[in-house]
C-alpha positions in Angstrom: 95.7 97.3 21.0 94.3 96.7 24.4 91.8 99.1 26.4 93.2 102.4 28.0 93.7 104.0 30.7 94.1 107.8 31.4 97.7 108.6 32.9 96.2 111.7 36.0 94.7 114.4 33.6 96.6 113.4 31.0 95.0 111.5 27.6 94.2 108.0 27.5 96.8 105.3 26.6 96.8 102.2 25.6 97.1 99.7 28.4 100.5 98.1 26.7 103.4 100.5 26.3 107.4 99.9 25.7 110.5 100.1 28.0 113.8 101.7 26.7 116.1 99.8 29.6 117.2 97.6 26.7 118.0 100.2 24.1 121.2 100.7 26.0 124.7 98.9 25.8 125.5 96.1 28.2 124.9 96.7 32.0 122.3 99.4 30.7 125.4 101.7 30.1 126.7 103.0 26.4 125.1 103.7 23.6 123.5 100.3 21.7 125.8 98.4 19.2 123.4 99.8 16.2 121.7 103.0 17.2 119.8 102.6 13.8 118.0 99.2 15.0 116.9 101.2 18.1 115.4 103.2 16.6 113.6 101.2 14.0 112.4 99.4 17.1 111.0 102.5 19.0 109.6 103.6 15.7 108.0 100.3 15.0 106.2 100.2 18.7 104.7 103.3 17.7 103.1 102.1 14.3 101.7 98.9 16.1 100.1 101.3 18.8 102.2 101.8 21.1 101.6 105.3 22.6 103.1 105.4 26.0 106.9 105.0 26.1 108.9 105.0 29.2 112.4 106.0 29.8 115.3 107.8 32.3 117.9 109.9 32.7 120.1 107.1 33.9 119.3 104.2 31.5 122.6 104.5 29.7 122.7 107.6 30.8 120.8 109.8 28.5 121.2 107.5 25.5 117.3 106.3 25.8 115.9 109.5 25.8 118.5 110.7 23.2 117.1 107.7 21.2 113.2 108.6 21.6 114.1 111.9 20.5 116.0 110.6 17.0 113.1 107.9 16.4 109.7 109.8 17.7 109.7 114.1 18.1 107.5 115.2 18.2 105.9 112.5 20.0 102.4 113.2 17.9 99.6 111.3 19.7 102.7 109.5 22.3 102.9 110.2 26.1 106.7 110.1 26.9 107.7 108.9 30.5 110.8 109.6 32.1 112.7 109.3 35.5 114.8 110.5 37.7 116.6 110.1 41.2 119.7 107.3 40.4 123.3 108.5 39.8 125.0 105.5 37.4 128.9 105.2 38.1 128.9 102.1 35.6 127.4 99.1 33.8 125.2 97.7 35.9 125.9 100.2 39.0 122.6 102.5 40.4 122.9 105.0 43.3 119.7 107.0 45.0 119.8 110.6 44.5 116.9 112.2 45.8 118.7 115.7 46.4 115.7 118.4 45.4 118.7 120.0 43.3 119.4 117.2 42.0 116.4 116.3 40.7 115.4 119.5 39.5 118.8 119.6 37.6 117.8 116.2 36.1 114.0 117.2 35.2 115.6 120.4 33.6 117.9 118.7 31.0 115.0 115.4 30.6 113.3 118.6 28.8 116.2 119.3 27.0 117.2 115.9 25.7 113.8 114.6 24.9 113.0 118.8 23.0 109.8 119.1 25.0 108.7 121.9 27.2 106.9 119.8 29.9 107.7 116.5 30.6 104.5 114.6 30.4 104.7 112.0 33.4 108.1 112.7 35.7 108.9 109.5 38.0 110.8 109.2 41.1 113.0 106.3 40.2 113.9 105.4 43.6 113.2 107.5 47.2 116.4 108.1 48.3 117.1 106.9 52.2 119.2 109.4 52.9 117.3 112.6 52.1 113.7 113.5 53.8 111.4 112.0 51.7 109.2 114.7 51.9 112.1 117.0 50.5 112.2 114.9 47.6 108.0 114.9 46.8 108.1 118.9 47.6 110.5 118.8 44.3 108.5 117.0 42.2 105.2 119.4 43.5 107.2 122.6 42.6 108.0 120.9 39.4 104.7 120.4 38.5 103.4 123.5 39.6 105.8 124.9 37.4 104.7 123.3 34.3 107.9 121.3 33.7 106.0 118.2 34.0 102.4 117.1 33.6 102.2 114.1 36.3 103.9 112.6 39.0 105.3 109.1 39.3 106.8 106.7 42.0 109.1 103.4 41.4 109.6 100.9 43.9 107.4 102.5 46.5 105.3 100.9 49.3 101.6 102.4 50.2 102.8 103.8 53.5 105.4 105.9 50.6 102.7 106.4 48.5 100.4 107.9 50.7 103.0 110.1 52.1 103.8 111.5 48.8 99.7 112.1 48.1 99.6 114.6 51.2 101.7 116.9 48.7 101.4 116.1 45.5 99.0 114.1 43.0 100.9 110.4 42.2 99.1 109.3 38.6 101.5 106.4 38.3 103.5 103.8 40.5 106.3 101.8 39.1 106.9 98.5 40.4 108.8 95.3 40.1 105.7 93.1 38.9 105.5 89.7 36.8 103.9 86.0 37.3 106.8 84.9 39.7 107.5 88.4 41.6 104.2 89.3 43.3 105.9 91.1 46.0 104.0 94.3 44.8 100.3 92.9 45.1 99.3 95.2 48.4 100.4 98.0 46.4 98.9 96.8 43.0 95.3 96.3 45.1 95.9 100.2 46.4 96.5 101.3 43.7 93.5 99.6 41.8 91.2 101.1 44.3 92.8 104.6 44.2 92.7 104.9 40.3 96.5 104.8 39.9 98.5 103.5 37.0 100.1 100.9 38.1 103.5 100.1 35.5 105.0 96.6 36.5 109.0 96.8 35.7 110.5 92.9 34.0 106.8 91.9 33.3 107.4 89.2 31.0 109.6 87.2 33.5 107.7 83.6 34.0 110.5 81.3 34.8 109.5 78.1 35.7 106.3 78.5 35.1 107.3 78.3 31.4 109.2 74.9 31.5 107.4 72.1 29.7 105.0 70.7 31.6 104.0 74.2 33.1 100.8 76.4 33.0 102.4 79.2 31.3 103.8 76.8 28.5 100.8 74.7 28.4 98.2 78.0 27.7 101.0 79.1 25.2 100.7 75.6 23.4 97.0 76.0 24.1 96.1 79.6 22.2 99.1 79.1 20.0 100.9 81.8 21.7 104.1 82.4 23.1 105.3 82.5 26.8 106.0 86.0 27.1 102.2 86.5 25.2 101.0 84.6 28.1 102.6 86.5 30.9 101.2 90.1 29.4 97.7 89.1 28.8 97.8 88.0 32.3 99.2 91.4 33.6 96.6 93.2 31.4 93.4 90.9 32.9 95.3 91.0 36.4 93.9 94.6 36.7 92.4 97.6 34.7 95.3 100.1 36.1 97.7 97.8 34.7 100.7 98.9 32.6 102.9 96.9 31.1 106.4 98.5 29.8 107.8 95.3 27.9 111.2 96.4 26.4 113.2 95.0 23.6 115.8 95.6 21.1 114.3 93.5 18.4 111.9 93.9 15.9 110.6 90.6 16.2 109.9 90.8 19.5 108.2 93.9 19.5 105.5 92.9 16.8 105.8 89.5 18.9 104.8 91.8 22.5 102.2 93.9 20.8 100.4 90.8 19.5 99.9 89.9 24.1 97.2 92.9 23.9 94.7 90.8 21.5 95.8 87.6 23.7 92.4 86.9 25.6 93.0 84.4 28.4 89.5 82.7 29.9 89.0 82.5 33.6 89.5 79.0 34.5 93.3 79.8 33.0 93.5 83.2 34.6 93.1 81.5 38.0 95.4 78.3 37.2 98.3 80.9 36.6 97.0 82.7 39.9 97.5 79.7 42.0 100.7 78.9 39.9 103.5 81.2 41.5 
């Protein structure tokens, strides 16, 4: 695997984890058409290195952490990841929810699901709009000061967000929408660089056009006798050392296929070709 990076106080991980989202049924709702394969999939991640898995309440809901649980407790040597803060109504339908009691209520049965007694990095899936943002950081302080939960983690934040969230308790990760063709995030990606944060891009392997035949993502594939989505998380992984890609998948072949990006070593002149590509 890759280089590491230590999650807050936590223990080192390697740099390329695994995603549940796709665990699920369709529209990330339901249990999977064969729970088995999920789990032969979670449990195969692990035996190529994997050690940092990332989940939620919502994704399904519960069925990803109910998964983790069946394929990997006790989670020897594995820092699980979890979130909170959307309310699901059906496939493909996410609502904020950043009541304090509602998140506290959701942090209290991630523990019970995934059978640990602190939850070793708690996210904030979205900041809710409608409820005082710091209402929703004091939660995740009190949770932490509590012991329920080791770190704290944002999704979809900006740095003004971040740095709110700072003034009351320690943020050791930020998840963000992140790939080739979806840069959107780089302010917060640089931040969080120079701050020491994990940084965990969300659909990293998305390359799009820059894949097509002819393109620079297919043409270093064709070059280092790789694959296109090998291509796009060796240059997540070189794009920065607090870089943490979550690729997901529900097949085995794509796992093995994912794990294989970490030993992918991309030279500078094509690091800044893809740079200037998007």
């Amino acid at each position: 695997m890759t280089s590491s990076f230590r999650i807050g106080d936590g223990p080192a991980v390697n740099r390329l984890g695994f995603g549940t989202m796709q665990l699920t049924g369709p529209g990330v709702w339901g249990p999977p058409a064969d729970p088995d394969a999920a789990i032969a999939v979670l449990r195969r991640a692990a035996e190529l290195g994997t050690d940092l898995f990332d989940t939620a309440d919502s994704y399904g809901p519960e069925v990803a952490e109910d998964l983790l649980r069946r394929a990997l407790h006790p989670y020897a040597g594995l820092t699980i990841a979890t979130k909170a803060g959307l309310l699901r109504t059906g496939p493909g339908e996410w609502h904020p929810c950043g009541r304090p009691e509602y998140l506290r209520q959701q942090c209290e049965m991630s523990l019970r699901r995934l059978g640990v007694e602190r939850i070793d990095l708690f996210q904030l899936h979205r900041v809710d709009p409608a409820v005082p943002a710091d209402e929703q950081f004091g939660v995740l302080a009190a949770l932490k000061a509590e012991g329920k939960v080791a770190e704290i983690g944002l999704s979809e934040v900006g740095i003004e967000q971040i740095e709110q969230a700072r003034r009351t308790v320690d943020v050791a990760t930020v998840q963000n929408r992140y790939n080739l063709v979806d840069r959107a995030s780089d302010a917060v990606l640089r931040y969080c660089t120079e701050q020491g944060i994990g940084f965990v891009p969300w659909f990293p392997i998305a390359s799009g056009r820059l894949a097509e035949p002819g393109g620079p993502v297919a043409e270093t594939a064709e070059r280092l006798g790789a694959t296109a989505s090998q291509v796009a998380l060796a240059w997540l992984l070189r794009r920065s050392s607090v870089m943490l890609p979550i690729p997901g998948t529900s097949s085995l072949a794509h796992v093995e296929e994912n794990a294989r990006a970490a030993e992918l070593v991309l030279d500078q002149e094509t690091v800044e070709k893809l740079d200037a590509a998007a």
